[in-house]
Backbone and ligand atoms as CSV (ligand in chain L), in Angstrom:
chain,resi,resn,atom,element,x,y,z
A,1,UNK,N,N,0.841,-1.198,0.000
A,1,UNK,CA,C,0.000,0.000,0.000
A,1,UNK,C,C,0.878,1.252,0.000
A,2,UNK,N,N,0.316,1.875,-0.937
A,2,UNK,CA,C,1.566,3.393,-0.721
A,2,UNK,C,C,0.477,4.465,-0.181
A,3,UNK,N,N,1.377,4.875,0.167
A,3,UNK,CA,C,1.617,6.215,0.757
A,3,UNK,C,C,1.775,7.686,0.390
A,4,UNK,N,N,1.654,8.751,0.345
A,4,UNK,CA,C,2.060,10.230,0.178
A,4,UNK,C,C,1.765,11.031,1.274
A,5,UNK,N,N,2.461,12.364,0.916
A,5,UNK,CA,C,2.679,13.209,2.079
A,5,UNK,C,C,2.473,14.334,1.083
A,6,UNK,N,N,1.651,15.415,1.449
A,6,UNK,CA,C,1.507,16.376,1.030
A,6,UNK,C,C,1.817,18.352,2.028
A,7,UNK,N,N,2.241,19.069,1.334
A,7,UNK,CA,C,2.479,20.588,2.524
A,7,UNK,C,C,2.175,21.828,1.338
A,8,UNK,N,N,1.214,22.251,2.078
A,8,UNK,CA,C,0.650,23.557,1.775
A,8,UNK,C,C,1.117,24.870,2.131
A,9,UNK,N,N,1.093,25.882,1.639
A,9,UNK,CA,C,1.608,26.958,2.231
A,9,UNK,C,C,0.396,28.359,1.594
A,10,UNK,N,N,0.186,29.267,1.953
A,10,UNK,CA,C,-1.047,30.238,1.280
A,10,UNK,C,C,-0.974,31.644,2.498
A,11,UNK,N,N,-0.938,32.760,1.872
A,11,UNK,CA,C,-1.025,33.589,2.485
A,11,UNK,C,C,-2.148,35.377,2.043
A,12,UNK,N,N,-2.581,35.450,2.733
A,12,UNK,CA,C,-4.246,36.309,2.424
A,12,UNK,C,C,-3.691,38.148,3.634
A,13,UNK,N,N,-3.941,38.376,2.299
A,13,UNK,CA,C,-4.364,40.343,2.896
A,13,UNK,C,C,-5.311,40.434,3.773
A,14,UNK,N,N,-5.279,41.214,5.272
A,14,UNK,CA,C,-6.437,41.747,6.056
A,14,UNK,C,C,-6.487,42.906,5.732
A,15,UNK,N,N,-8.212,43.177,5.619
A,15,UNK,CA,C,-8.598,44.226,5.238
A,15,UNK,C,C,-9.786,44.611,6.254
A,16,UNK,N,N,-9.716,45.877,6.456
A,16,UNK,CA,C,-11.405,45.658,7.155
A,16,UNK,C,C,-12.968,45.829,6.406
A,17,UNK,N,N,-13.729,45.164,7.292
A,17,UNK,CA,C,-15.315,44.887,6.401
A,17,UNK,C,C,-15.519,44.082,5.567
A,18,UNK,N,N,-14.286,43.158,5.640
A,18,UNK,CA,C,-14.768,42.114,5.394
A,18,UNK,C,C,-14.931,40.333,5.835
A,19,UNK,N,N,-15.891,39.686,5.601
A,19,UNK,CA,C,-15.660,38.487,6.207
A,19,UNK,C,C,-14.406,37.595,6.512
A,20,UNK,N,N,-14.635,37.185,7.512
A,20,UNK,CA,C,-13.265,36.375,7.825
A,20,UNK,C,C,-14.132,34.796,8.113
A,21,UNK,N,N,-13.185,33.892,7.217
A,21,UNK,CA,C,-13.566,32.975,6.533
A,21,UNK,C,C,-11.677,31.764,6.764
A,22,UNK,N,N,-12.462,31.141,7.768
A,22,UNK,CA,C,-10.987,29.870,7.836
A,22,UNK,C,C,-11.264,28.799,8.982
A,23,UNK,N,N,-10.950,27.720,7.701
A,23,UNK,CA,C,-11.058,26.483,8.548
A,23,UNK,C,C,-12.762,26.027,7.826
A,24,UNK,N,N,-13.173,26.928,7.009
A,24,UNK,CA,C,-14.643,26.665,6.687
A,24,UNK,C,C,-15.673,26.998,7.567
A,25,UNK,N,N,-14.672,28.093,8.536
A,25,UNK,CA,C,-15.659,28.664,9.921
A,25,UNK,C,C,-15.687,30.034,9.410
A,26,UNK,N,N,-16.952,30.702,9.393
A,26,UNK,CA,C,-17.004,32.647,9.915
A,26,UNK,C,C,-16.704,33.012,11.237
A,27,UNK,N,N,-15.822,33.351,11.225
A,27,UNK,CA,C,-15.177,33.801,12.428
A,27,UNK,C,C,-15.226,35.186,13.001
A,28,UNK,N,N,-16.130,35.751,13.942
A,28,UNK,CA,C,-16.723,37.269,14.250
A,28,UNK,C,C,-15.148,37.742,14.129
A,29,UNK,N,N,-15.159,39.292,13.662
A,29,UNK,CA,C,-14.061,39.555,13.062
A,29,UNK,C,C,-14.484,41.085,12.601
A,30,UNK,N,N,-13.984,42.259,12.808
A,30,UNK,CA,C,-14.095,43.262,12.030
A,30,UNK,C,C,-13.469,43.719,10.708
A,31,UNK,N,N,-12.442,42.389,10.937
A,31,UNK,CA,C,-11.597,42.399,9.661
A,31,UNK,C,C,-11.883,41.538,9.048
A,32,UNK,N,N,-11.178,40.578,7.387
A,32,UNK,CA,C,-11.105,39.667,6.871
A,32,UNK,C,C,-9.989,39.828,6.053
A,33,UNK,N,N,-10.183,38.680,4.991
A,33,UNK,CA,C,-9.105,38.332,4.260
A,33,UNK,C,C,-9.514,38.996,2.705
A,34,UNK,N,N,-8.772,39.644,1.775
A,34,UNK,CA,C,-8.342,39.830,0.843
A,34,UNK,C,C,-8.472,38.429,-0.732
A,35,UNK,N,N,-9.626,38.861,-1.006
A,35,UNK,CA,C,-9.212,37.396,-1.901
A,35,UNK,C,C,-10.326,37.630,-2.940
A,36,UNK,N,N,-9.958,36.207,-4.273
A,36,UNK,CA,C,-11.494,36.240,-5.219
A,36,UNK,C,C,-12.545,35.569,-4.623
A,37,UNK,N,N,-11.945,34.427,-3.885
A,37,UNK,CA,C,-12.775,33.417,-3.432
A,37,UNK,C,C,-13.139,33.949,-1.885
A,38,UNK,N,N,-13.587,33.097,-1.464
A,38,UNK,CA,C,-14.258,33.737,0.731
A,38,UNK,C,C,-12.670,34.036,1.520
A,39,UNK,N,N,-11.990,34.135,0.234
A,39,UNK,CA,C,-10.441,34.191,1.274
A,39,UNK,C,C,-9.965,33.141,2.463
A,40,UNK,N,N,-10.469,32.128,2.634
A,40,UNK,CA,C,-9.821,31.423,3.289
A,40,UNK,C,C,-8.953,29.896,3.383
A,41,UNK,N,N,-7.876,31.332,3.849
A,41,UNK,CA,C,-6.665,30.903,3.493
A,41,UNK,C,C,-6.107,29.193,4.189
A,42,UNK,N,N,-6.825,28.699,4.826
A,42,UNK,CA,C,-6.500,28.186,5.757
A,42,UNK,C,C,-7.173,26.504,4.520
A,43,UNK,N,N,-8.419,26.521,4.233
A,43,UNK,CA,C,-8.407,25.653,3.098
A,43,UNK,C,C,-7.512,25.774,1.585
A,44,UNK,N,N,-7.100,27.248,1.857
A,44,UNK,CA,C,-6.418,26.896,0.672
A,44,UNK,C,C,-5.138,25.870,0.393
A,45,UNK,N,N,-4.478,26.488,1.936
A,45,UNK,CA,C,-3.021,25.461,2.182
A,45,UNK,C,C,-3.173,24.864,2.383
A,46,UNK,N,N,-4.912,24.098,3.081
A,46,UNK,CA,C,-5.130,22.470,2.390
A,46,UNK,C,C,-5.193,21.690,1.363
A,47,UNK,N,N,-5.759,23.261,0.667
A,47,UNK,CA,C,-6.313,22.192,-1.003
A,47,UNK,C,C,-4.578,22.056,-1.137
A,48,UNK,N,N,-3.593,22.661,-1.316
A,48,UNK,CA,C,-2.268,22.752,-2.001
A,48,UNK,C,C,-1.961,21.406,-1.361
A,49,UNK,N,N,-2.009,20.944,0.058
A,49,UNK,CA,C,-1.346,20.050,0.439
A,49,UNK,C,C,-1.872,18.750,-0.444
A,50,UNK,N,N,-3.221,18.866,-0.173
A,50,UNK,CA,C,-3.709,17.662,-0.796
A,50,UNK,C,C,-3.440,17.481,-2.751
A,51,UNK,N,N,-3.184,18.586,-3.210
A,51,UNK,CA,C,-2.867,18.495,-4.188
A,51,UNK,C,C,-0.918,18.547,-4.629
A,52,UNK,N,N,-0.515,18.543,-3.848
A,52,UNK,CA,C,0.878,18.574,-3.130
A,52,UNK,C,C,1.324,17.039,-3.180
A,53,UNK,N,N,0.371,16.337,-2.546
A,53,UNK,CA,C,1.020,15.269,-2.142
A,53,UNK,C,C,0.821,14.036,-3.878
A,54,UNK,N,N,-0.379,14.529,-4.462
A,54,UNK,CA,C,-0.009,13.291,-5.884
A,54,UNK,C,C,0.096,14.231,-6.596
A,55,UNK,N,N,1.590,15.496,-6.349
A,55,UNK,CA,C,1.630,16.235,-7.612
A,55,UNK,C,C,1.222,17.001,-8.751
A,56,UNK,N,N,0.013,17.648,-8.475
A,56,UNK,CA,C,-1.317,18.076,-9.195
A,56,UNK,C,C,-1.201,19.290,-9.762
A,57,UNK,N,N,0.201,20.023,-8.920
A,57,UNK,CA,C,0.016,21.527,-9.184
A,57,UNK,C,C,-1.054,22.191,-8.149
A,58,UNK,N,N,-1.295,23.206,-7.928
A,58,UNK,CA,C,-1.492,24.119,-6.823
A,58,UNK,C,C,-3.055,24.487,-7.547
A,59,UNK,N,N,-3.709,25.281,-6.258
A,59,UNK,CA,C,-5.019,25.692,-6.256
A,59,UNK,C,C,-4.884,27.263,-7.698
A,60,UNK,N,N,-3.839,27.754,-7.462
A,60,UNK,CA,C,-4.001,28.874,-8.273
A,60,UNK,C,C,-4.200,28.330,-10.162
A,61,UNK,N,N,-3.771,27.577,-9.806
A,61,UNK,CA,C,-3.898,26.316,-11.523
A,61,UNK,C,C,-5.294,25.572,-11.974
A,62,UNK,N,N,-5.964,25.178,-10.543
A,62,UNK,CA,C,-6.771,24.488,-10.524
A,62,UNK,C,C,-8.178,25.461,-10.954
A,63,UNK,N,N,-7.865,26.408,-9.761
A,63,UNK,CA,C,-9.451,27.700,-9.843
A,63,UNK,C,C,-8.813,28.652,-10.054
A,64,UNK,N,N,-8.501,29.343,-11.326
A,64,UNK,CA,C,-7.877,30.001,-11.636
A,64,UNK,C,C,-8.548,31.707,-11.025
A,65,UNK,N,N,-8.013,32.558,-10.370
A,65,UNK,CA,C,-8.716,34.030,-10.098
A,65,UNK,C,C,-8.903,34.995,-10.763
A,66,UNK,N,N,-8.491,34.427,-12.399
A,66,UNK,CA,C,-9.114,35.334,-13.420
A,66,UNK,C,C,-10.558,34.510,-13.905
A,67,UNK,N,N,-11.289,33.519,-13.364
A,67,UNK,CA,C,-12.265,32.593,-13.987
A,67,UNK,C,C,-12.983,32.865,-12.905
A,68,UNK,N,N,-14.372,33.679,-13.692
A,68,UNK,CA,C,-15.405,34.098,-12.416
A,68,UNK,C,C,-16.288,32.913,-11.930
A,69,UNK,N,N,-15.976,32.066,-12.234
A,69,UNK,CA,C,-16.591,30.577,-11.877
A,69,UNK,C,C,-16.427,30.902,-10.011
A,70,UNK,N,N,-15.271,31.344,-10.042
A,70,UNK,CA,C,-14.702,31.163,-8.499
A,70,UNK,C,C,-14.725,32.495,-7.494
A,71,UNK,N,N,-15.096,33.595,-8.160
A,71,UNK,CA,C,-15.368,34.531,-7.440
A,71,UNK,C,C,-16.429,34.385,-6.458
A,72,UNK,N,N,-15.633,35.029,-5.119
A,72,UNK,CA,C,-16.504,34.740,-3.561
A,72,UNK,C,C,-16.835,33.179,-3.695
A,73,UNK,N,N,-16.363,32.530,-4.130
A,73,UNK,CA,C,-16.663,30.895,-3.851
A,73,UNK,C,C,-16.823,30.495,-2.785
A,74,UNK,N,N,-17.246,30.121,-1.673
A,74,UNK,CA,C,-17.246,28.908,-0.588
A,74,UNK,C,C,-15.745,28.385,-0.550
A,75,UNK,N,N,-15.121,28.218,-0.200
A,75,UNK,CA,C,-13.448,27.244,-0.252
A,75,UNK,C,C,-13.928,25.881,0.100
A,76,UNK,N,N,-14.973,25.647,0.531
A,76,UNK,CA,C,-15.171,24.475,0.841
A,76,UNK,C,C,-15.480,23.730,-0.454
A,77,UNK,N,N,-15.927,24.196,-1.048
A,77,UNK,CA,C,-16.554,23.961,-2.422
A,77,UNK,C,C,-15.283,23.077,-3.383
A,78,UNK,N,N,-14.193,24.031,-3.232
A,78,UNK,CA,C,-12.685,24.053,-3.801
A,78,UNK,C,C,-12.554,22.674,-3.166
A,79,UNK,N,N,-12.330,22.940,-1.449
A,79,UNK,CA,C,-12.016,21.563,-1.096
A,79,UNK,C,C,-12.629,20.041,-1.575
A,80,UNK,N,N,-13.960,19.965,-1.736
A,80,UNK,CA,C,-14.201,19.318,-2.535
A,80,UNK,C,C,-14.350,19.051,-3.583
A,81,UNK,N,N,-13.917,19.839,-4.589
A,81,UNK,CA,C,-13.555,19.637,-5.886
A,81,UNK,C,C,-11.903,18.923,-6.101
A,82,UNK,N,N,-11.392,19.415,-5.262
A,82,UNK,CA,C,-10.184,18.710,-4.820
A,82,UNK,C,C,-10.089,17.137,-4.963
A,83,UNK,N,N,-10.508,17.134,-3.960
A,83,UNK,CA,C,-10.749,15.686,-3.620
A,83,UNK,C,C,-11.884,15.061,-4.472
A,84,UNK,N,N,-12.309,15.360,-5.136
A,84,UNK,CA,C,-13.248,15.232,-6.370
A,84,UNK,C,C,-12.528,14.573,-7.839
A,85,UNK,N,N,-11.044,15.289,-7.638
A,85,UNK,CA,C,-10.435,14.912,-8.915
A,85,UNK,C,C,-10.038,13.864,-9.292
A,86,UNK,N,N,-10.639,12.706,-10.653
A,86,UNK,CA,C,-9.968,11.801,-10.663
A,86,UNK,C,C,-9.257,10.964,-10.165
A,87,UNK,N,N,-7.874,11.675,-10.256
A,87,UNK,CA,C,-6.459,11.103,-9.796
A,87,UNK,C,C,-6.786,10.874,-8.254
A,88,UNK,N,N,-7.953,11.510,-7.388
A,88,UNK,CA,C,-8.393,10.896,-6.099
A,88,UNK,C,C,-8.524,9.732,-5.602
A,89,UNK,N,N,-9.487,9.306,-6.898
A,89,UNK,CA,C,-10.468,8.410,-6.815
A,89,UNK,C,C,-9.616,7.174,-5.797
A,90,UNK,N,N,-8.605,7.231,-5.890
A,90,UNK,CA,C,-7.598,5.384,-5.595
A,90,UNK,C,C,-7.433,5.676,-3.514
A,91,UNK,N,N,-7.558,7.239,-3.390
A,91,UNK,CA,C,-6.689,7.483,-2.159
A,91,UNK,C,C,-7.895,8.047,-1.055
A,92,UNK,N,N,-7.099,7.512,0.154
A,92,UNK,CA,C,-7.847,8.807,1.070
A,92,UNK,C,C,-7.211,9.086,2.025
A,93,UNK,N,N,-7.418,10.459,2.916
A,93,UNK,CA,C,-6.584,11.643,3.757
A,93,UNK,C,C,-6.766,10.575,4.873
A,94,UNK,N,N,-5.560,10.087,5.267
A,94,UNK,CA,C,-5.146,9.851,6.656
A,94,UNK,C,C,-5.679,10.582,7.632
A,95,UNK,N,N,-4.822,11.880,7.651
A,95,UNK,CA,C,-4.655,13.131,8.637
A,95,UNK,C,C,-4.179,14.104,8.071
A,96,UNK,N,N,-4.732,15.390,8.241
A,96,UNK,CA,C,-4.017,16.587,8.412
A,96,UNK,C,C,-3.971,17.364,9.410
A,97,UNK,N,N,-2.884,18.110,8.984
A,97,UNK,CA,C,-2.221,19.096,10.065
A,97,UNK,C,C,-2.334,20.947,9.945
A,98,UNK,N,N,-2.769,21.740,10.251
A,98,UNK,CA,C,-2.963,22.657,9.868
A,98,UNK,C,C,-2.349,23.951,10.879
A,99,UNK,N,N,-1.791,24.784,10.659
A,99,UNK,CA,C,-0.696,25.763,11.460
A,99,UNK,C,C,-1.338,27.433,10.806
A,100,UNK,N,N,-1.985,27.784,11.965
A,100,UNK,CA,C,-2.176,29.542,10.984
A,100,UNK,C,C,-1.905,29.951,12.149
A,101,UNK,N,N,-1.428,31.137,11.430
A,101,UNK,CA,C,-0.794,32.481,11.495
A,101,UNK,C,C,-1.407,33.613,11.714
A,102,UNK,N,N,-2.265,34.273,12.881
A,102,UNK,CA,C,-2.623,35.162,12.659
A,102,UNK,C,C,-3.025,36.076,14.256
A,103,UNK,N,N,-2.719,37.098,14.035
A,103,UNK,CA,C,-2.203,38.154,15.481
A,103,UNK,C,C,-3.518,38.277,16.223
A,104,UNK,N,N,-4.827,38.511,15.219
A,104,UNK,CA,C,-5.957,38.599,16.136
A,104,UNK,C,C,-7.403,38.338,14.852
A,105,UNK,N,N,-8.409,38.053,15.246
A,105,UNK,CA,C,-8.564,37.560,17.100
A,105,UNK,C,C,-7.803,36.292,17.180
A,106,UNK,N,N,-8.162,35.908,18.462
A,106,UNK,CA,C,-7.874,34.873,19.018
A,106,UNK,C,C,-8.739,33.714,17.959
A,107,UNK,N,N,-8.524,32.785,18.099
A,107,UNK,CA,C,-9.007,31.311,16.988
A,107,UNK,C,C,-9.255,30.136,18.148
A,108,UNK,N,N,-8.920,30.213,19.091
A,108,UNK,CA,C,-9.097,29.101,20.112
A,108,UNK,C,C,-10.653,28.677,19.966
A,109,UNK,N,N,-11.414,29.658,20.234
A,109,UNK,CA,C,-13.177,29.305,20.317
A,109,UNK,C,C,-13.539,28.554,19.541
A,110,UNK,N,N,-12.684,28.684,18.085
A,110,UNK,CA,C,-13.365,28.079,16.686
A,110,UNK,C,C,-13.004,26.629,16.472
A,111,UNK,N,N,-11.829,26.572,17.080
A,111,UNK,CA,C,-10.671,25.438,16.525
A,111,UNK,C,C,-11.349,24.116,16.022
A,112,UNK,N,N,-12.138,23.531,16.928
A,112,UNK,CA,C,-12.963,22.126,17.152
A,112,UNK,C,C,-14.032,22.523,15.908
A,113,UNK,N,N,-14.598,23.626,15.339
A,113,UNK,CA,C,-15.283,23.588,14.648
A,113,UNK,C,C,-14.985,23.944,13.327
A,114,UNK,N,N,-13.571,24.258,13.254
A,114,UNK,CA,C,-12.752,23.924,12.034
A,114,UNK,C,C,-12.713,22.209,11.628
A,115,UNK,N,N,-11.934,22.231,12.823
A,115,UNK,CA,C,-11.892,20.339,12.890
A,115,UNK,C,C,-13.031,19.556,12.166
A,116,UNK,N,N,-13.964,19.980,12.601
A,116,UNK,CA,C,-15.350,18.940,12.589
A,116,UNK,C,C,-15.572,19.970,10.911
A,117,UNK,N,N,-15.175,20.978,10.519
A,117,UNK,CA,C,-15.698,20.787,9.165
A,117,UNK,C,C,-14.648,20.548,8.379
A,118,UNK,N,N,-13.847,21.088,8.196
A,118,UNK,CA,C,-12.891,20.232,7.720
A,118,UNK,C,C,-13.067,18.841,7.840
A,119,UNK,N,N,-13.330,18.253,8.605
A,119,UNK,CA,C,-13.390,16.630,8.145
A,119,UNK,C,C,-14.629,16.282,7.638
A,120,UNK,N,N,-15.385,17.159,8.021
A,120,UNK,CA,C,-16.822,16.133,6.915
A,120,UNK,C,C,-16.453,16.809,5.553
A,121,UNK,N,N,-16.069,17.704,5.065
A,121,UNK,CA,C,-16.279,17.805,3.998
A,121,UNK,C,C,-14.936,17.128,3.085
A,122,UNK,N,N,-13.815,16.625,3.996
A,122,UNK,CA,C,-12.982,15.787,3.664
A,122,UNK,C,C,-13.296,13.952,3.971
A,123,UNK,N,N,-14.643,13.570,4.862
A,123,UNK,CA,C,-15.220,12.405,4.811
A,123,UNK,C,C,-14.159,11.700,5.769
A,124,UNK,N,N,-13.606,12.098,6.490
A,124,UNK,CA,C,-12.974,11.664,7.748
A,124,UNK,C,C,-13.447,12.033,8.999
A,125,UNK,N,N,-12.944,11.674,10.247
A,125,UNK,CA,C,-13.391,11.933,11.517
A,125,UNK,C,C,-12.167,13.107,11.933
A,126,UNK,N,N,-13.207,13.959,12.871
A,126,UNK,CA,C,-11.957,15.105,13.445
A,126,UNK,C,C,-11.058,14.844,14.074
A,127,UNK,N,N,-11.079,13.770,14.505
A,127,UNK,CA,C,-10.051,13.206,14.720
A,127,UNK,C,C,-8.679,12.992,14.260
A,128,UNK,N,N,-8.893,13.103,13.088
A,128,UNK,CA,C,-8.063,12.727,12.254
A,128,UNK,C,C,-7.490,14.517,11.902
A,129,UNK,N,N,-8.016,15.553,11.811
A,129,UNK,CA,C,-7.756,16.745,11.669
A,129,UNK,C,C,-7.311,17.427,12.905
A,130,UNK,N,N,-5.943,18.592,12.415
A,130,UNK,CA,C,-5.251,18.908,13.473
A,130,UNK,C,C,-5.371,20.427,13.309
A,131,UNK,N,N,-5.782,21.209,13.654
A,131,UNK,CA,C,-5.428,23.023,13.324
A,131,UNK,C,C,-5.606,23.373,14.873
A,132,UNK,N,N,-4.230,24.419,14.794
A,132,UNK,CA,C,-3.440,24.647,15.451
A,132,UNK,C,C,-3.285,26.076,15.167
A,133,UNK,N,N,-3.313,27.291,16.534
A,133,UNK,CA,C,-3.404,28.703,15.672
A,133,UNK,C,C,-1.965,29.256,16.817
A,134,UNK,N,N,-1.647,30.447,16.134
A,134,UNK,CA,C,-0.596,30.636,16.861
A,134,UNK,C,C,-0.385,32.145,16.645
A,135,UNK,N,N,-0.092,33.332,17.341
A,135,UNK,CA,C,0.624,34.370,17.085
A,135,UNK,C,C,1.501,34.483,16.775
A,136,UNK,N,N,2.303,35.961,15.944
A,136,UNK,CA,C,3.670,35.801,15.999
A,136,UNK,C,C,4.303,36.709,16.692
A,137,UNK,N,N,3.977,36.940,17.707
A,137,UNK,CA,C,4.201,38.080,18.955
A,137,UNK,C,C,4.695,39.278,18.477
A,138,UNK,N,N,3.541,39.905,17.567
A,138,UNK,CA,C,3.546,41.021,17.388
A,138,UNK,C,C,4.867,41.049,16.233
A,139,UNK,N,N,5.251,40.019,15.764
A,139,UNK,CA,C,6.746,39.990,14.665
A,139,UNK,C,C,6.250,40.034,13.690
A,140,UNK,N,N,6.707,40.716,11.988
A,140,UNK,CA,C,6.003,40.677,10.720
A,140,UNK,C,C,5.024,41.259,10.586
A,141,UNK,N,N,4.492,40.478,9.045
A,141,UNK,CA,C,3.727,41.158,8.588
A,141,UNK,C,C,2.120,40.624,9.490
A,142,UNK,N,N,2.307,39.219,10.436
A,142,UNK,CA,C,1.183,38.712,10.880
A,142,UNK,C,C,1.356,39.630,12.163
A,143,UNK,N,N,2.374,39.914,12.603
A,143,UNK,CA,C,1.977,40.834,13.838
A,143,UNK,C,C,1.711,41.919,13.904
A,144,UNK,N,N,1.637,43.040,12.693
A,144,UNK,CA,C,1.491,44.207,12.194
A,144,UNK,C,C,-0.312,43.735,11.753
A,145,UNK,N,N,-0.945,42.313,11.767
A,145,UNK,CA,C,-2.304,42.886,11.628
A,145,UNK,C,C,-2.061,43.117,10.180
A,146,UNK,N,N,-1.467,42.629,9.363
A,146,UNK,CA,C,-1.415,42.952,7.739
A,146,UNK,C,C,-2.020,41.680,7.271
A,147,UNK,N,N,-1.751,40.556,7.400
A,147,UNK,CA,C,-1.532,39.441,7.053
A,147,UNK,C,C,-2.048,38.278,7.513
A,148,UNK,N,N,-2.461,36.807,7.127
A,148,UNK,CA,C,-2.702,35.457,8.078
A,148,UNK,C,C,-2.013,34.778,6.907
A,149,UNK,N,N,-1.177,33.821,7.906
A,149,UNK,CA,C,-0.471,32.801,7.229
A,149,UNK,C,C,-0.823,31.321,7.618
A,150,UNK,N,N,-0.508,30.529,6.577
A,150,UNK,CA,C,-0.774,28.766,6.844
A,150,UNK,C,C,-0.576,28.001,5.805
A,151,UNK,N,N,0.096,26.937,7.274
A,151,UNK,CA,C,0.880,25.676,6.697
A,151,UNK,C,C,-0.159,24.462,6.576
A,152,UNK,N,N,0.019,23.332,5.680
A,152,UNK,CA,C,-0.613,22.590,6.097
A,152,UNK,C,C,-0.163,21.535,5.716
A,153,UNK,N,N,-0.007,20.131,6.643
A,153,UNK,CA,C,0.544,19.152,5.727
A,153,UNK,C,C,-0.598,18.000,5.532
A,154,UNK,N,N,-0.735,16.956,5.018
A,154,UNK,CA,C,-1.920,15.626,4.733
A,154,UNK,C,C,-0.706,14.731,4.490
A,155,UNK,N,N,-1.321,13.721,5.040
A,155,UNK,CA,C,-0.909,12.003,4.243
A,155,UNK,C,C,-1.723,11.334,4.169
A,156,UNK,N,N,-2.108,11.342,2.859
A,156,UNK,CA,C,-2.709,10.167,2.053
A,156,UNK,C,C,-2.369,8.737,2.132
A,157,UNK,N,N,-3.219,7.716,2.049
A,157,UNK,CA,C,-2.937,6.398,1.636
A,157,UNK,C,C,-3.901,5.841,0.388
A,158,UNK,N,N,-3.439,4.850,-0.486
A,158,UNK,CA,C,-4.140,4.146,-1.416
A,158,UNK,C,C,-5.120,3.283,-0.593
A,159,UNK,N,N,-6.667,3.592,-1.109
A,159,UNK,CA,C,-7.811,2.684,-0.958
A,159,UNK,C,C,-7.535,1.209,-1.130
L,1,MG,MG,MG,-5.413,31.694,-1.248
């Protein structure tokens, strides 16, 4: 049975007035993210991972942000189109791991309900999903309140 390992990386403009959108959660927020799609960034460096790990090329290839197909999209939507593709069909997500970046608000409240969507709409248990939020004590462009950053890694196995 094989194996892959996939790592995401994606990073989104804060702006204010607009929705803030990560993990597939609305997160109360006076600010949001910068984007074509709901801006969140946090599925995006999933979709990359998962498309990362059988080599697919990246989300910016996939939903392109000049193709109004994808404007203000859902990301969840993405995520399952993802995992939608073909070359899927043989595999499924072990676990992922998910790492953001961002100075405020706080993300603790949401975390478990990232978890729990992120995995249904990936058809796993939250269990199996890890997001993890972190400041960067006021360092950069995430501590200047400019910015949210995120990592994400998956390992796949063959069905
Ligand atoms: Mg993005």
């Amino acid at each position: 049975m094989e194996i892959r390992i996939g790592q995401g990386y994606d990073v989104h403009a804060i702006a204010e007035g607009l929705p803030m959108w990560l993990g597939g959660v609305r997160i109360p927020s006076r600010t949001g993210f910068v984007a074509h799609s709901d801006g969140d960034v946090a599925i995006h460096a999933l979709c990359d991972a998962l498309l990362g790990a059988l080599a697919l090329g990246d989300i910016g290839h996939l939903f392109p942000d000049t193709d109004d197909r994808w404007k203000g999209v859902d990301s969840k939507e993405l995520l399952a189109a993802v995992l939608a593709l073909p070359e899927y069909r043989d595999w499924r997500v072990v676990n992922a791991d998910i790492t953001i970046a961002l100075q405020a608000p706080k993300l603790a409240p949401h975390i478990d309900a990232m978890r729990s969507t992120l995995a249904g709409v990936m058809g796993i248990g939250a269990e199996r999903v890890s997001v993890k939020a972190t400041t960067t004590e006021k360092l950069g462009f995430v501590g200047r309140r400019e910015g949210c950053e995120v990592w994400a890694i998956v390992l796949i196995e063959q069905k």
